[in-house]
VOZA-869436 format. One line per 3 residues: number of its first residue (from 1); for each residue x, y, z of N, C-alpha, C. Coordinates in Angstrom, 2 decimals. Layout:
# residues N
NUM	X,Y,Z,X,Y,Z,X,Y,Z ~ ...
This chain:
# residues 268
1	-7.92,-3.18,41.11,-8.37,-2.23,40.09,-8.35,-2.91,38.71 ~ -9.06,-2.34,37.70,-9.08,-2.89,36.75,-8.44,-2.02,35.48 ~ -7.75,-2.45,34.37,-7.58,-2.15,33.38,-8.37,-1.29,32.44
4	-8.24,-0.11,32.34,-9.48,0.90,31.82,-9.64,0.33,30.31 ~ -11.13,0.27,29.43,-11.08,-0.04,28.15,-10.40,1.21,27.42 ~ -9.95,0.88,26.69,-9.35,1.86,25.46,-10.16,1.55,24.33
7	-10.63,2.99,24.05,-12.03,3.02,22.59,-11.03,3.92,22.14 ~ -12.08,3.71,20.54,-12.02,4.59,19.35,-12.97,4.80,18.83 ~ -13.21,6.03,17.99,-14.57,6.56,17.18,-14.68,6.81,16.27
10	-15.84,6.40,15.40,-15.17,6.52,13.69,-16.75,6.98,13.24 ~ -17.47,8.21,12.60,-18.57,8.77,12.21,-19.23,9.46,13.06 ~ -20.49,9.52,12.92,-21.27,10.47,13.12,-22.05,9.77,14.41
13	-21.40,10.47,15.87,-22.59,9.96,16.63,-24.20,9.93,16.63 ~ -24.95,10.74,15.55,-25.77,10.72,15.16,-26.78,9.71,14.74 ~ -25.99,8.93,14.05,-26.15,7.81,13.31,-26.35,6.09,14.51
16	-26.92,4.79,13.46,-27.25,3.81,14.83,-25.88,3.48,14.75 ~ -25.64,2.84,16.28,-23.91,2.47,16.48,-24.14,1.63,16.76 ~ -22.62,1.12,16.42,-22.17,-0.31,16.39,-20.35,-0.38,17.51
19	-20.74,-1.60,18.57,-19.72,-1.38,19.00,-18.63,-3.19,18.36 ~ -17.31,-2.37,18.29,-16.62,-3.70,17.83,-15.26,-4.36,18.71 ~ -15.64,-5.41,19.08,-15.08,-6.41,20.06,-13.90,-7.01,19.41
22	-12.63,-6.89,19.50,-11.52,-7.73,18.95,-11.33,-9.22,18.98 ~ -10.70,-10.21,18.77,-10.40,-11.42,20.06,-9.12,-11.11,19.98 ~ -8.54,-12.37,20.90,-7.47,-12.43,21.87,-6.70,-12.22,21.28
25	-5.65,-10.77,22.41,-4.84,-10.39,21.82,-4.15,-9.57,20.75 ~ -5.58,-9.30,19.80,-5.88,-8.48,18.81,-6.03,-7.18,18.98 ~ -5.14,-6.09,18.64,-5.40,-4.71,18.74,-7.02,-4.22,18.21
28	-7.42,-3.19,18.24,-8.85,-2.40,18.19,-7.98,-2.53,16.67 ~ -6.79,-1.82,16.02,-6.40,-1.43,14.79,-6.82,-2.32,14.12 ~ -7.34,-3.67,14.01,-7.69,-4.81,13.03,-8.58,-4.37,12.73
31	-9.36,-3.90,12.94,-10.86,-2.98,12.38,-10.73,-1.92,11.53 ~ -9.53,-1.17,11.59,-9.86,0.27,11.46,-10.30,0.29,9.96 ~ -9.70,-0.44,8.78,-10.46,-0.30,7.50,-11.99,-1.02,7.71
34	-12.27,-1.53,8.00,-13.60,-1.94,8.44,-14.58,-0.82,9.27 ~ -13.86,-0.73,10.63,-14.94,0.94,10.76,-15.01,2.14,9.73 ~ -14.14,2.48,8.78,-13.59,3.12,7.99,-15.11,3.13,7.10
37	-15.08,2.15,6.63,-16.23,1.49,5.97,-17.90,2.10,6.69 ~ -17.62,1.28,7.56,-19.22,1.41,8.21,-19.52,2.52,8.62 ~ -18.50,3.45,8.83,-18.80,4.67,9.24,-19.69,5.16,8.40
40	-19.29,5.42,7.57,-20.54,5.84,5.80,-22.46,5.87,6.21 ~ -22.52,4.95,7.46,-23.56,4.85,7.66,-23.95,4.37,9.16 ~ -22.75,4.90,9.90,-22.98,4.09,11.59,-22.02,4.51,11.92
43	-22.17,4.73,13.51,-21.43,5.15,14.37,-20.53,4.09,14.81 ~ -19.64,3.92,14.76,-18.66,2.92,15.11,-17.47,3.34,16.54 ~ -17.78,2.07,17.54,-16.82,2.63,18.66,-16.04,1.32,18.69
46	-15.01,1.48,18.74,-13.86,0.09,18.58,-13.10,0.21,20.17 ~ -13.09,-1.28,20.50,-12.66,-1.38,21.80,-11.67,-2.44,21.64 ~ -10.52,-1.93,23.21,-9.71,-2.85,22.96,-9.81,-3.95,24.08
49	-9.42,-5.16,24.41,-9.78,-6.31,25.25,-8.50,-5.36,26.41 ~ -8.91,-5.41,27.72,-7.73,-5.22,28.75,-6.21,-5.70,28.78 ~ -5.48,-4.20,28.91,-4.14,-4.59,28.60,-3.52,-5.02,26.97
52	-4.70,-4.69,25.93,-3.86,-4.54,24.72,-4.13,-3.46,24.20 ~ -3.00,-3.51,23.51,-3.04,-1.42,22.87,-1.52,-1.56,22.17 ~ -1.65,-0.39,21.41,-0.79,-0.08,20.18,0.14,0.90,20.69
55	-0.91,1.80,21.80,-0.06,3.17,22.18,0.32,2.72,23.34 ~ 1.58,3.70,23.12,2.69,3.37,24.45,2.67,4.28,25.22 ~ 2.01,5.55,25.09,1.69,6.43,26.41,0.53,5.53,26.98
58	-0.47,4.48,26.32,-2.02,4.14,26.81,-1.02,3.42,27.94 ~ 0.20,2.56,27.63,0.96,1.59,28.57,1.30,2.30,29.60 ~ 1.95,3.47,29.84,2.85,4.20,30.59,1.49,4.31,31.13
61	0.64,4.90,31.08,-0.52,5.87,32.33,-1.17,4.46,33.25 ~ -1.16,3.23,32.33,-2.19,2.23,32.80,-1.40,1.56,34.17 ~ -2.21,1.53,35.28,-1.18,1.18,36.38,-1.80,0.20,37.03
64	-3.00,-0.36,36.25,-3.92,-1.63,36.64,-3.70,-2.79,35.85 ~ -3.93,-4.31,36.56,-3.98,-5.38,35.73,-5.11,-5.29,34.75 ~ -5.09,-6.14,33.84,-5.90,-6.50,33.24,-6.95,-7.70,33.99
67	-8.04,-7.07,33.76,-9.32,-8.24,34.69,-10.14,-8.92,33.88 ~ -9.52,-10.33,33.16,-11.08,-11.35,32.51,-11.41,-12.09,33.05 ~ -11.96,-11.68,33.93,-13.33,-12.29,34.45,-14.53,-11.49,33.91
70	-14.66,-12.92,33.13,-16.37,-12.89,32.32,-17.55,-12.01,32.76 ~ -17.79,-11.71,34.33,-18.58,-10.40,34.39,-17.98,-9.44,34.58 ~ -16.77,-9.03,35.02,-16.25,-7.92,35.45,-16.03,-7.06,33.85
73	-15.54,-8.20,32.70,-14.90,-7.51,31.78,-16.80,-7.25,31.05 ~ -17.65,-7.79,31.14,-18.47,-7.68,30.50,-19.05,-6.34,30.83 ~ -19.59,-5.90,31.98,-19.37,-4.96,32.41,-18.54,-3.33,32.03
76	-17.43,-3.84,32.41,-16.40,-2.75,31.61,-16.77,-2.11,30.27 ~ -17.35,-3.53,30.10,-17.60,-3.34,28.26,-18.54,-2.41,27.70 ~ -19.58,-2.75,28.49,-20.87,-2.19,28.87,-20.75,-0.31,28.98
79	-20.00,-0.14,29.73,-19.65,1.13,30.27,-18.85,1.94,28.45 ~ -18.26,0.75,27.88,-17.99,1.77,26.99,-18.33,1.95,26.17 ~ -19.62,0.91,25.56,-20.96,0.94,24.50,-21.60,2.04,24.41
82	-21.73,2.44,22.63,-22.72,3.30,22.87,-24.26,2.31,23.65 ~ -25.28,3.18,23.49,-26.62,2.56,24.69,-27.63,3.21,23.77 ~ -28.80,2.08,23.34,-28.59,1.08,23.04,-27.12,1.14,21.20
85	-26.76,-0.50,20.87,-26.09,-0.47,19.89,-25.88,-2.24,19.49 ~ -25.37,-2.19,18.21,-25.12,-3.12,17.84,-23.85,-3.75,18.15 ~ -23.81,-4.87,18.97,-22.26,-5.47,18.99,-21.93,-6.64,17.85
88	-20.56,-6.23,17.47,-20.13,-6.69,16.84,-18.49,-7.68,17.10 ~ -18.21,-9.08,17.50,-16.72,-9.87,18.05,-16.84,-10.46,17.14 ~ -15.38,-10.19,17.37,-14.49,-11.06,16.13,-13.69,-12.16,17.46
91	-14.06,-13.62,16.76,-13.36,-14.76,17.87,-13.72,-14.88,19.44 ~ -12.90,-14.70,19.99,-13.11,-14.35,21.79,-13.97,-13.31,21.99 ~ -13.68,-12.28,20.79,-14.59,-11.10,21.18,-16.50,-11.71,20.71
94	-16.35,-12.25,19.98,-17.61,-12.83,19.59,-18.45,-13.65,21.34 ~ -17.84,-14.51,21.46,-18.15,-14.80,22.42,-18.41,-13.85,23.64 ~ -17.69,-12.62,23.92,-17.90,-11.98,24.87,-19.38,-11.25,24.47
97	-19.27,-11.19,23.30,-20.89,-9.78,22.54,-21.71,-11.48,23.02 ~ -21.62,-12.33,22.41,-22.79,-13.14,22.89,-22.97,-13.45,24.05 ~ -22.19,-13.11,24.91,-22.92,-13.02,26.69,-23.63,-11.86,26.96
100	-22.99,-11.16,26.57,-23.42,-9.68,26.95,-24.86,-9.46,26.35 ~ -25.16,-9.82,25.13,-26.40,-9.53,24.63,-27.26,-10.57,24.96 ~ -27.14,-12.13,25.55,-28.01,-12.76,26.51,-28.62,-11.97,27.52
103	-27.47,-11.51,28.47,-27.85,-10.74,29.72,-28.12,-10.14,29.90 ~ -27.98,-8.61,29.06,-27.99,-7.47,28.89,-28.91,-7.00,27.78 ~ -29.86,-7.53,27.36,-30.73,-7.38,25.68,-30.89,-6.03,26.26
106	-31.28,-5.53,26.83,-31.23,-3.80,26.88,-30.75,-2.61,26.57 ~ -29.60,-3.40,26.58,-28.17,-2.13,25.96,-28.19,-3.00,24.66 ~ -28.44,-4.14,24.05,-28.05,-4.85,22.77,-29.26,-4.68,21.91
109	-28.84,-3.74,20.52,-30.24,-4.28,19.57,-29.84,-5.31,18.66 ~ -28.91,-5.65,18.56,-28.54,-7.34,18.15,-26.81,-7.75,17.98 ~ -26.96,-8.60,17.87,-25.17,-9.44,18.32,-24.58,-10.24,16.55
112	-23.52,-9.33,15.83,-22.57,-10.33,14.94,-21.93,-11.07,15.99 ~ -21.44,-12.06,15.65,-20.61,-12.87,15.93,-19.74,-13.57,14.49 ~ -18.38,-12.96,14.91,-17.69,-13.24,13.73,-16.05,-14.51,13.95
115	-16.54,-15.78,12.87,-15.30,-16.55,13.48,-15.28,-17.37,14.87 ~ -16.52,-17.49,15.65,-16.56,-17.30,16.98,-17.07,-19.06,16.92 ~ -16.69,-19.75,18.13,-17.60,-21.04,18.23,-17.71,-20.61,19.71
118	-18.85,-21.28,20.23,-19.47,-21.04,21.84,-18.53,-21.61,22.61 ~ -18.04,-22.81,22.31,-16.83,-22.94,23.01,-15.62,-23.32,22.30 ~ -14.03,-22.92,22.38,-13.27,-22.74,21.96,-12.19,-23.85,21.90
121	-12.10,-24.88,23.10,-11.85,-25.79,23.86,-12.34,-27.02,23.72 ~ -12.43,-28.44,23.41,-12.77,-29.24,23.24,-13.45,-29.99,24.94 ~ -14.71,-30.14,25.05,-15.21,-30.70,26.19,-16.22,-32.00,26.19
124	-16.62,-32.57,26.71,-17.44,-33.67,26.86,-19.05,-33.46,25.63 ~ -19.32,-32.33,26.61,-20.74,-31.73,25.53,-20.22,-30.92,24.34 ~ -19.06,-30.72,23.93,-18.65,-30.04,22.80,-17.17,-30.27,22.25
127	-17.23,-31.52,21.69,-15.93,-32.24,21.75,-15.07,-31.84,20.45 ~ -16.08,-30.88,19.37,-15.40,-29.86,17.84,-14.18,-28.97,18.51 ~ -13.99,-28.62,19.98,-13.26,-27.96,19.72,-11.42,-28.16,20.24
130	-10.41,-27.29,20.34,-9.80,-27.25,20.18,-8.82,-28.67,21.47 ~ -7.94,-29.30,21.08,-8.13,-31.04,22.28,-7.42,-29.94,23.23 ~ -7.57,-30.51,24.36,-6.97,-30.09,25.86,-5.84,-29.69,25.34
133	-5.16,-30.87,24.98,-3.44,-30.73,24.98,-2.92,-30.19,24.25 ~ -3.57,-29.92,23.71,-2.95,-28.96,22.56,-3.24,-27.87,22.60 ~ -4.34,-26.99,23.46,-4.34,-26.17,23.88,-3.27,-25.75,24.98
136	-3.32,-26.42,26.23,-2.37,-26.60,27.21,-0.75,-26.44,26.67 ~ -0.33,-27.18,25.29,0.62,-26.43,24.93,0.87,-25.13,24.30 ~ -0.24,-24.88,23.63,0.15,-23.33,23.47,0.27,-22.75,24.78
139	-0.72,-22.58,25.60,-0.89,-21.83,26.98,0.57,-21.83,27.81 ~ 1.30,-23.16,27.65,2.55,-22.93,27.95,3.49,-22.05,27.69 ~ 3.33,-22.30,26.30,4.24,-21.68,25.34,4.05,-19.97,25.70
142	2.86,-19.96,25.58,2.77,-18.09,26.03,2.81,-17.80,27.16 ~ 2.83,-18.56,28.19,3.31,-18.41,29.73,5.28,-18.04,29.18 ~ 5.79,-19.05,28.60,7.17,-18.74,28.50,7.85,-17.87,28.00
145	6.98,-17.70,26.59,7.47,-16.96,25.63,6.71,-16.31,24.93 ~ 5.68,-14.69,25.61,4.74,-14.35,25.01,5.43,-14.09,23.52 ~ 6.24,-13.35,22.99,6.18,-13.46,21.87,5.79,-13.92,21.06
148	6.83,-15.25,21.25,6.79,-16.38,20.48,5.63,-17.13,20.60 ~ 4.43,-17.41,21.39,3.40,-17.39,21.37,2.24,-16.52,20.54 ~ 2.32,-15.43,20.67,1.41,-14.62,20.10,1.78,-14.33,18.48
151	3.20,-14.77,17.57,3.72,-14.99,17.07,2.81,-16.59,16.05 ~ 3.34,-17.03,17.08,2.80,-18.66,16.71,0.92,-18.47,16.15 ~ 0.30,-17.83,17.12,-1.19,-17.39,17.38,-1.10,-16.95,15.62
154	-0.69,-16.02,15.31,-0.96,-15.30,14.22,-0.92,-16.33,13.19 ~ 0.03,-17.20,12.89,0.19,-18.03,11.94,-1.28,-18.79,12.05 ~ -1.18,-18.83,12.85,-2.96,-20.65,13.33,-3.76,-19.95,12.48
157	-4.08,-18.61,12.76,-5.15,-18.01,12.60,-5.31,-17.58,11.25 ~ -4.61,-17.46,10.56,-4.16,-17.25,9.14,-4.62,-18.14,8.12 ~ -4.28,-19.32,8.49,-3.87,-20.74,8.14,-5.66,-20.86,7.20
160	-5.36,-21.18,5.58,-6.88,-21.41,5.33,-7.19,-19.80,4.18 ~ -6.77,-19.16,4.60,-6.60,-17.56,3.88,-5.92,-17.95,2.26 ~ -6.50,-17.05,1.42,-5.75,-16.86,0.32,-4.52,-16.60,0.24
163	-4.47,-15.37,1.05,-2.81,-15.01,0.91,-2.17,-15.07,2.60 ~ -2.28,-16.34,3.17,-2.29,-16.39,4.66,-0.63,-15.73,4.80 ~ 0.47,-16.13,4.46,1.75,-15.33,4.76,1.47,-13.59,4.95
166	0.46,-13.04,3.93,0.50,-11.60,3.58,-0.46,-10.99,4.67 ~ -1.58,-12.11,5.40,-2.46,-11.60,6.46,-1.39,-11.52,7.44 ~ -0.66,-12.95,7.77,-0.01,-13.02,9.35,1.07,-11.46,9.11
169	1.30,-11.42,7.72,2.38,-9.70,7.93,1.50,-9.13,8.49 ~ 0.45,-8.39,8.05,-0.75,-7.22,8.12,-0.56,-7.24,9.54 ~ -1.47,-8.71,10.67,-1.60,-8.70,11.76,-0.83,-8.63,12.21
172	0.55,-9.33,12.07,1.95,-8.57,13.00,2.08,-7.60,12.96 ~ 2.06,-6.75,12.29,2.57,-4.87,11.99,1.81,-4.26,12.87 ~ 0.27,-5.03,13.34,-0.56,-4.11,14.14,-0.17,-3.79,15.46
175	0.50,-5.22,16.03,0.77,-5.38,17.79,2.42,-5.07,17.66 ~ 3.27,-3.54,18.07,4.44,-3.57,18.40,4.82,-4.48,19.54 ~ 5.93,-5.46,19.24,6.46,-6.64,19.98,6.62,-6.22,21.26
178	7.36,-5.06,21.17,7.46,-4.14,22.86,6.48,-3.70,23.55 ~ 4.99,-4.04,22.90,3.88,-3.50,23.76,2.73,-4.37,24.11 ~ 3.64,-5.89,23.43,2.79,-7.04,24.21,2.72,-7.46,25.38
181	1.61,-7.06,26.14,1.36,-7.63,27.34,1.05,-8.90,28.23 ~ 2.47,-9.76,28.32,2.38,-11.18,28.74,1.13,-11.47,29.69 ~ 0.91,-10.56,30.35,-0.30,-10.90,31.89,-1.65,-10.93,30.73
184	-2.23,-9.62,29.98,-3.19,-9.84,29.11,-3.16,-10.98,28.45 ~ -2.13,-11.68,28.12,-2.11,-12.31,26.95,-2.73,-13.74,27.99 ~ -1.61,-13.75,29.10,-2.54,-15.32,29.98,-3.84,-15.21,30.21
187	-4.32,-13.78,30.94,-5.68,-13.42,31.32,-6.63,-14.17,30.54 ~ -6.62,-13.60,29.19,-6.87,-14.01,28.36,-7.23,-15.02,27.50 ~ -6.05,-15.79,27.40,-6.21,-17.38,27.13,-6.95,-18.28,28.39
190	-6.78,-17.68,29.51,-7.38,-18.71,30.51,-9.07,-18.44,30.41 ~ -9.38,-17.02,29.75,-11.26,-16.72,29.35,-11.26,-17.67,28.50 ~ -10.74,-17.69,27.33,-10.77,-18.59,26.48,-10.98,-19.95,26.41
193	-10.04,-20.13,27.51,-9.86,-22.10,27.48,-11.26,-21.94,28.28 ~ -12.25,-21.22,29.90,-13.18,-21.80,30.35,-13.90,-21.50,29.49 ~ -14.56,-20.22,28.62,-15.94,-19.46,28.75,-16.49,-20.57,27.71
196	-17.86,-20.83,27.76,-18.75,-21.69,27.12,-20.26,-20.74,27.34 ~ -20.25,-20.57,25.67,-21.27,-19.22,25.91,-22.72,-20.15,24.84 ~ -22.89,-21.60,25.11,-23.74,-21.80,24.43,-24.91,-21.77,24.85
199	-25.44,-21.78,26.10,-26.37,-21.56,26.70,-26.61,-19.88,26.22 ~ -26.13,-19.00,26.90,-26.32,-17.46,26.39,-26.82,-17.59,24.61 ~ -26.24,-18.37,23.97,-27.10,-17.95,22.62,-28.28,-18.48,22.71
202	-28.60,-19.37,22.98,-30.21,-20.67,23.11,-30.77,-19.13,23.63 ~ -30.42,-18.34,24.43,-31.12,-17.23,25.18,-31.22,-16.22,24.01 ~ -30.51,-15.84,23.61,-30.56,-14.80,22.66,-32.04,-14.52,22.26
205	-32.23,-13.09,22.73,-34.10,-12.59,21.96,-33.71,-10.80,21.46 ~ -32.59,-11.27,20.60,-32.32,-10.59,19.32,-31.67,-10.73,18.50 ~ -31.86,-10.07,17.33,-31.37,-10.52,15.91,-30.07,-10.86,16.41
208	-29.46,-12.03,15.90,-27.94,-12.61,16.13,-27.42,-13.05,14.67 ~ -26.37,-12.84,14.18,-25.99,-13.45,13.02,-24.79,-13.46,13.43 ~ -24.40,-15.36,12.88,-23.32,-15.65,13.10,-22.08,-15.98,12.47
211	-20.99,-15.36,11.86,-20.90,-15.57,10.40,-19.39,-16.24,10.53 ~ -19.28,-16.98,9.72,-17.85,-18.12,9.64,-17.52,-17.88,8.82 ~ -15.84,-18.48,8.51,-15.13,-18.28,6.95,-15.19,-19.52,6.58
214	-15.62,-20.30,5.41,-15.86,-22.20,5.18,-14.44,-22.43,5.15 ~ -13.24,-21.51,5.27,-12.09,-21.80,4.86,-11.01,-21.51,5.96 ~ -12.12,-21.69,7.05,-10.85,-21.07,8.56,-10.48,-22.42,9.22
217	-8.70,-22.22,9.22,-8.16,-23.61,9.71,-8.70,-23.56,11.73 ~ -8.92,-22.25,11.91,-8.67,-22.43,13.49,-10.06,-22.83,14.03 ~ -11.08,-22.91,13.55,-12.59,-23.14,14.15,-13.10,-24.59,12.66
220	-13.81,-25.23,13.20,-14.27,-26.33,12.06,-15.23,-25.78,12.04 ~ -15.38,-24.80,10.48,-16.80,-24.34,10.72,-17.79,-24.99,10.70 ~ -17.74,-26.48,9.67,-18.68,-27.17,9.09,-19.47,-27.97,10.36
223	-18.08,-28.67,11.42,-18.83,-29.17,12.35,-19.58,-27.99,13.26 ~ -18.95,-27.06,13.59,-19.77,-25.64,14.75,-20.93,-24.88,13.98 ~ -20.96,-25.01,12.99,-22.57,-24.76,12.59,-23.38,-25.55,12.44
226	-23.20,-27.08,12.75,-24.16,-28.44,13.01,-24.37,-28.25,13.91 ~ -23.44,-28.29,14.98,-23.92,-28.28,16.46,-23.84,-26.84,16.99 ~ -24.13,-25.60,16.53,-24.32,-24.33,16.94,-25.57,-24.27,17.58
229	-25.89,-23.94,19.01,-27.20,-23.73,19.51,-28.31,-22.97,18.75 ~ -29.56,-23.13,18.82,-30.17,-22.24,18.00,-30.96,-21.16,19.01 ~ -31.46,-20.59,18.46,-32.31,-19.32,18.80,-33.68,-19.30,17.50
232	-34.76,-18.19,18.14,-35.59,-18.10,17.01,-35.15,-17.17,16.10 ~ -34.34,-16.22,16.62,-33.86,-14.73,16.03,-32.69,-15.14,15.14 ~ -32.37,-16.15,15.04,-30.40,-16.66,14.99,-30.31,-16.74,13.31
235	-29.43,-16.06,12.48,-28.90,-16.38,11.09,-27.74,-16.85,10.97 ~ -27.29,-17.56,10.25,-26.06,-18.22,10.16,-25.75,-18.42,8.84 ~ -24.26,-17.32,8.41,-23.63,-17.63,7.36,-22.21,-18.20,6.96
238	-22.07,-19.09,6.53,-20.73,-19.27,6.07,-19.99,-18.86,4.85 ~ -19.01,-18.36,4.91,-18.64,-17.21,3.31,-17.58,-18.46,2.89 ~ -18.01,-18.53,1.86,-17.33,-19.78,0.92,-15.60,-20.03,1.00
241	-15.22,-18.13,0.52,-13.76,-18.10,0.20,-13.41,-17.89,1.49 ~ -13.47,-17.67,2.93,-12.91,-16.87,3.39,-12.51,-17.28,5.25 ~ -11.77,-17.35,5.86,-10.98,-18.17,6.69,-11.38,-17.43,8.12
244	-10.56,-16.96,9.02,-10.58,-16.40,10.43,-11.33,-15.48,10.40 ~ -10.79,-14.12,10.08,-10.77,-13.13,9.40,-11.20,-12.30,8.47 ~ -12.74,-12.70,8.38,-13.41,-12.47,7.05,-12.95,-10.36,6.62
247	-13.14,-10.01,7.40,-13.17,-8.31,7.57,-12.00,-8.09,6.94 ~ -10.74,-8.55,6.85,-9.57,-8.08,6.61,-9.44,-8.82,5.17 ~ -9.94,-10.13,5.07,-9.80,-11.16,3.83,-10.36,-10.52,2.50
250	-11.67,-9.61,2.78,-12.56,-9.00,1.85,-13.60,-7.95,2.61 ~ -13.01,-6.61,3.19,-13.68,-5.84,3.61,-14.74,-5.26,3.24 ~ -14.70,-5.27,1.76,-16.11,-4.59,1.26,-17.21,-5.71,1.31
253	-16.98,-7.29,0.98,-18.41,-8.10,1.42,-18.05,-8.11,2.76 ~ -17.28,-7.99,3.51,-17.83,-7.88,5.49,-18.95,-6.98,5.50 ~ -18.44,-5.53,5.02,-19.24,-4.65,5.46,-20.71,-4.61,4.80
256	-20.53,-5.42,3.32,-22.16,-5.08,2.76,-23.09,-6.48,3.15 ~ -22.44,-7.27,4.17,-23.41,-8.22,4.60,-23.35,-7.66,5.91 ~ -22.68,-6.97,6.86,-22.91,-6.03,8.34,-24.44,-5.13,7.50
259	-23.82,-4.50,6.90,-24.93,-3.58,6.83,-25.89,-3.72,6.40 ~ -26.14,-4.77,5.38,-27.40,-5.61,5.05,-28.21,-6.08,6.19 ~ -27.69,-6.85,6.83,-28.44,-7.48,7.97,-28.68,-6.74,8.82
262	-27.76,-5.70,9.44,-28.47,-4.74,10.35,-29.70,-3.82,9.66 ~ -29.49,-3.53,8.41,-30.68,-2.86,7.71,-31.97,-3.49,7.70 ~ -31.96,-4.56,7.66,-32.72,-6.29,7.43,-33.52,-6.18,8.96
265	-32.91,-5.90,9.94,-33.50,-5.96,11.33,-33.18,-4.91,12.37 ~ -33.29,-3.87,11.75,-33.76,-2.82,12.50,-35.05,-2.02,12.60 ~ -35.83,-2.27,13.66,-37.09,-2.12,13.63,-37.53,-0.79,14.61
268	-38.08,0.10,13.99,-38.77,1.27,14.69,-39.39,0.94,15.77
């Protein structure tokens, strides 16, 4: 069995929606001033990756693993989208909206990708990213000691931020320590270390914008937007000041370049 998604809803189902993808490990709550925002003008449904959550009754009822495998969870995902809508990942979650809207352009009228490189992992055809071994030691490390792993995670990700000590607070406060889920958390990292979603963008035949912080220690943006696959549909921005995390770093330009560009390419 699988791990049920846990959503949230923020405006007027009325309105075009936008669904928003976390990455690893990241509660749906990293959004909520950000849907907060977009709501003003979009339906916003915030999802959480399997097996993470804030609420501790969501823990108590859930009596399934968490399942990432790349179609099963894509899928899942699918089921909890509005139809059609805009997806929107942050990191891992980026990568998951850019499979999904390769495969699926049906349910997708176009894909952010936020923070995200196609592959995460350093490989032969994509050697920008993160070296084996040093991946392999974190992966340890959160096999041993999710905490202290997911702990560690927050700092990386920070790293590059204006006020990076005052983000890694923010993002700790979101995930209660007692409701981290060690199995999600491996599931997880092991999507991470395979999925290579650069082929799925070369596919992409809708609006895609892909947006980086020039100032994020955990992705090289400068090299992953040289070698970022292209598309004909594909925009690519890099925000000068701003690191992992652009949404939380400066929520009001997240949201008035989201809503620009979706305004920009939404077509009757």
């Amino acid at each position: 069995m699988r791990t049920p998604i846990e959503t949230e809803t923020f405006g007027d189902p009325n309105l075009p929606a936008i669904f928003l993808v976390p990455g690893w490990a990241m509660p749906k709550e990293v959004f909520h001033e950000t849907a907060t925002k977009l709501s003003q003008h979009f339906y916003v449904v915030l999802a959480n990756l399997p097996g993470v959550s804030v609420d501790p009754n969501w823990h108590k009822r859930n009596r399934f693993g968490p399942n990432y495998d790349i179609d099963a969870l894509a899928e899942q995902l699918l089921r909890a989208a509005p139809k059609p809508c805009w997806w929107i990942g942050w990191s891992l979650g980026g990568m998951i909206a850019n499979y999904v809207a390769a495969r699926r352009s049906s349910c997708v009228k176009g894909v952010i990708s936020v923070a995200s490189a196609p592959c995460f992992t350093a490989i032969d055809e994509w050697p920008i990213g993160m070296e084996p071994d040093a991946f392999t030691h974190f992966f340890d490390l959160v096999k041993q000691t999710p905490e202290k792993g997911f702990r560690r995670f927050l700092t990386l990700q920070t790293q590059g931020a204006s006020d990076a000590k005052g983000l890694t607070k923010t993002l700790s406060s979101l995930q209660p320590k007692e409701l981290i889920d060690p199995e999600a958390l491996i599931r997880g990292l092991a999507l991470l270390e395979t999925l290579d979603v650069r082929r799925e963008i070369e596919l992409l035949d809708v609006p895609n914008l892909h947006m980086f912080g020039a100032q994020d220690a955990l992705v090289d943006t400068e090299k992953v937007i040289q070698w970022l696959p292209k598309n004909y549909l594909q925009t690519v921005l890099a925000l000068p000041n701003q690191a992992h995390q652009p949404f939380l770093e400066d929520p009001s330009q997240f949201v008035a370049t989201v809503t620009q560009y979706i305004n920009d390419n939404t077509f009757n």
